[in-house]
C-alpha positions as a printed Julia matrix, in Angstrom:
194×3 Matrix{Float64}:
   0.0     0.0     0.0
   1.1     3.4    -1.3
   0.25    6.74    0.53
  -1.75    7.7    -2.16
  -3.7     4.72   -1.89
  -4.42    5.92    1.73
  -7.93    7.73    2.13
  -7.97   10.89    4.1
 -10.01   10.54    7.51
 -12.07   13.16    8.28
 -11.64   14.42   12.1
 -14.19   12.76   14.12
 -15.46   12.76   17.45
 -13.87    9.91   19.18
 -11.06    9.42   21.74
  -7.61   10.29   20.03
  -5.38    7.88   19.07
  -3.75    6.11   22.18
   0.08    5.13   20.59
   0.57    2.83   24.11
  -2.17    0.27   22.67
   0.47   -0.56   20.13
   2.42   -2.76   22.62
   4.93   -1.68   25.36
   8.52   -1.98   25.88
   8.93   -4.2    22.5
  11.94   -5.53   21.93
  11.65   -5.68   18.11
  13.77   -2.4    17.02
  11.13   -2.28   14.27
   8.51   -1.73   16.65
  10.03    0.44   18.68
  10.58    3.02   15.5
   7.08    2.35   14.36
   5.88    3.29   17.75
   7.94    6.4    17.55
   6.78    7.44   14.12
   3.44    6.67   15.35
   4.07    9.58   18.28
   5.56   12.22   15.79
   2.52   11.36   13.59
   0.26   11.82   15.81
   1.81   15.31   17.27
   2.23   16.67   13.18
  -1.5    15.55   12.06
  -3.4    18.7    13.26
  -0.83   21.26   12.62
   1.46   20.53    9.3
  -0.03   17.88    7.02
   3.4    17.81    4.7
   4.92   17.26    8.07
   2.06   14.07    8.64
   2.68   12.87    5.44
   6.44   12.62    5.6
   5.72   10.4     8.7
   2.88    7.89    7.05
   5.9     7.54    4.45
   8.59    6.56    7.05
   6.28    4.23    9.04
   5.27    2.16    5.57
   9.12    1.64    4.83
  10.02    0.93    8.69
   6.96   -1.83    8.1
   7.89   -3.16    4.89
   4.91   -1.45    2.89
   5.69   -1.52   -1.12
   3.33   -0.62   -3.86
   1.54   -3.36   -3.98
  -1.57   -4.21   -2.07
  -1.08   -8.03   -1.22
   0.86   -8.48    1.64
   2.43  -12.11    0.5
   5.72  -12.42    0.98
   8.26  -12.61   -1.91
  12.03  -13.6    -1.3
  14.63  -11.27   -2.98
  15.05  -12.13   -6.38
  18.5   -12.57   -7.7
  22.36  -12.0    -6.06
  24.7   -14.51   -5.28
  23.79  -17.55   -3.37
  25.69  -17.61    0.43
  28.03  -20.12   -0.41
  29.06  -17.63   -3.56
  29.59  -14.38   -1.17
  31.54  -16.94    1.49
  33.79  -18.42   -1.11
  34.3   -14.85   -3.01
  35.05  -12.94    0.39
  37.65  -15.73    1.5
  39.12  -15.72   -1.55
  39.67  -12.04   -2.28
  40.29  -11.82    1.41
  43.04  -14.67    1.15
  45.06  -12.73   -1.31
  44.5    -8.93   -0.97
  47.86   -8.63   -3.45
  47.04  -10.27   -6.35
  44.94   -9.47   -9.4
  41.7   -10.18   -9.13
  40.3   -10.41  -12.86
  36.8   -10.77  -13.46
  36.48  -14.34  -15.25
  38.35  -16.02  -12.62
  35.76  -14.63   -9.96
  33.15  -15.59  -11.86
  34.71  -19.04  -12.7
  34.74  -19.44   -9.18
  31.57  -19.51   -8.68
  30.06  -21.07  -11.48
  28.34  -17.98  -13.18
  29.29  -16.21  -16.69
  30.98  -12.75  -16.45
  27.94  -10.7   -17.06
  25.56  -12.94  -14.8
  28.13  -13.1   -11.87
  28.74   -8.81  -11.98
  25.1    -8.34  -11.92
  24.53  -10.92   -9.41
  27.8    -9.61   -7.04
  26.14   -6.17   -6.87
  23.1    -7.16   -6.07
  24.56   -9.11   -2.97
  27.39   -6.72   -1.94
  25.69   -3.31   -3.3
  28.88   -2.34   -5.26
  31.0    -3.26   -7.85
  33.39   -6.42   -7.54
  35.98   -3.75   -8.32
  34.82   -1.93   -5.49
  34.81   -4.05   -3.25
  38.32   -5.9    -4.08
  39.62   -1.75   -2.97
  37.32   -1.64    0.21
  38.73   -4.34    1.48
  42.62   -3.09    0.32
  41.62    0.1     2.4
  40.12   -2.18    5.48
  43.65   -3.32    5.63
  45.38   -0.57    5.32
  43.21    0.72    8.41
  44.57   -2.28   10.22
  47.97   -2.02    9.6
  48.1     1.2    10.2
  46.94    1.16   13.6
  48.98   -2.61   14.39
  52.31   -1.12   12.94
  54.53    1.82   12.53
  55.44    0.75    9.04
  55.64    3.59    6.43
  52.54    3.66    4.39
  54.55    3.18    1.36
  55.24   -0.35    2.34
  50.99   -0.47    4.38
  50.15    0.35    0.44
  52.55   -2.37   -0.93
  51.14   -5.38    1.44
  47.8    -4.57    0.68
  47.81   -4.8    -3.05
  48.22   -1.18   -3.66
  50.99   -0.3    -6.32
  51.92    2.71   -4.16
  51.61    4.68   -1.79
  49.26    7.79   -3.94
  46.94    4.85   -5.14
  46.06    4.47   -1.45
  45.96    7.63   -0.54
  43.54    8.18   -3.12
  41.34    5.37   -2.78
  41.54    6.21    1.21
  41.07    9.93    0.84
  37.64    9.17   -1.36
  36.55    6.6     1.25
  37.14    7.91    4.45
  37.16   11.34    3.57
  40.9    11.99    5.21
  44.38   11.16    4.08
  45.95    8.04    5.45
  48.41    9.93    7.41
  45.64   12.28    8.77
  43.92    9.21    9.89
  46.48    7.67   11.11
  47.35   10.63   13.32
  43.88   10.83   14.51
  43.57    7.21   15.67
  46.73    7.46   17.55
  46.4    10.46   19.66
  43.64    8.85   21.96
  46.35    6.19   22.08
  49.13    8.59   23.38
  47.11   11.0    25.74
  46.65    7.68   27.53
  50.01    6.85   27.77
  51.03   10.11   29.41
């Protein structure tokens, strides 16, 4: 169910809507938001309808609401089976280093190029590119903050040719330079050593 599928309910006479009959101290996080959305709903209806509507939105995501009006559940369609994603992430994770050319992923799990790049971003949400230098970067983070090697040789070990191709696939994940971060994620380190 859409929200323009919702009819608009004219203000009526009886009791106001009582958000504590919708369960207490739930445990399911989902809940718990709903319930919350329900509250902020409930405050925004009689002042700022944008405001109301905004809300009804949130609440059908938080519960799963698509377009559709049957409420049958449909598995995801598509991606890589969990045996694929287990043996693809110990593989690339195996051998951060080496080349990691498409066919050979692909051959590794038993899919064609094309089928196996659509399928691996449907699973991971990015590229198998992207996420062979995600996981470079991961390490880096690691060794950074395990050793006092130069980054030079941190870029080598983790299948970066140098030292600017990490800095640049760092800078344009993490939004600092490696050195930067390094810095930063040492100094809590060394104020407690003093």
């Amino acid at each position: 169910m859409t929200f323009d599928e919702i009819q608009p309910v004219e203000p009526a006479d009886d009791a106001p809507l009582d958000v504590r009959d919708f369960g207490s101290l739930e445990p399911d996080p989902k809940v718990r938001e709903a319930r919350r959305v329900l509250r902020e709903l409930q405050a925004a209806l009689p002042a700022d309808q944008v405001t109301a509507r905004g809300h009804v939105e949130r609440l059908a995501r938080i519960l799963g609401a698509s377009g559709r009006t049957s409420l049958s559940y449909e598995p995801p369609r598509g991606g890589l089976a969990p045996w694929q994603e287990r043996c693809l992430r110990e593989r690339i994770a195996a051998d951060l280093c080496a080349p990691h050319p498409l066919p050979e992923l692909a051959a590794l799990v038993r899919l064609s190029t094309g089928h196996f790049t659509r399928a691996f971003r449907q699973s991971f949400g990015v590229s198998p590119h992207t996420f062979i230098i995600d996981q470079r970067v991961n390490a880096a983070k690691r060794l950074m903050l395990e050793s006092e090697a130069p980054l030079a040789e941190i870029a080598l070990s983790c299948g970066m040719s140098d030292q600017s191709h990490l800095t640049r696939h760092f800078t344009r994940r993490v939004g600092m330079s490696p050195a930067a971060w390094r810095r930063q994620q040492m100094a809590p380190i060394t104020a407690q050593a003093a």
